[in-house]
C-alpha positions, 0 to 999 in steps of 0.5 A: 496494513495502516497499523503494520506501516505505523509501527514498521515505516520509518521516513527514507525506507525504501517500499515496494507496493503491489496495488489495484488501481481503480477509476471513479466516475461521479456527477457533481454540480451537474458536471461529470468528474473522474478520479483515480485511487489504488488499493495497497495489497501487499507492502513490502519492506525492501530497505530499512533506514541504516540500523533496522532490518527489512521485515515483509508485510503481513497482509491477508493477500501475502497469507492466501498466497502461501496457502 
């Protein structure tokens, strides 16, 4: 997904992003710490910057879908 965002993003697109949210907990220094993050499944283009057209991502999830 990284490569597909690289060649196809351009600053002021507008990104739809369907993601998995997960949560962490670690003890470091003898104190507990939290932390959050997000896994991107499924990109999608929904507004190109004026002069480029919106393309859908090609992730693996968008694949297994439309099977």
């Amino acid at each position: 997904m990284l490569k597909w965002a690289s060649e196809k993003l351009q600053p002021s697109d507008l990104v739809h992003v369907r993601s998995t949210p997960s949560r962490q907990s670690w003890k470091q220094d003898g104190e507990k710490h939290y932390g959050y993050g997000f896994a991107v499944n499924e990109p999608t283009l929904l507004a190109a910057k004026p002069g480029k057209e919106a393309e859908p991502a090609k992730s693996s999830l968008a694949a297994k879908r439309s099977r």
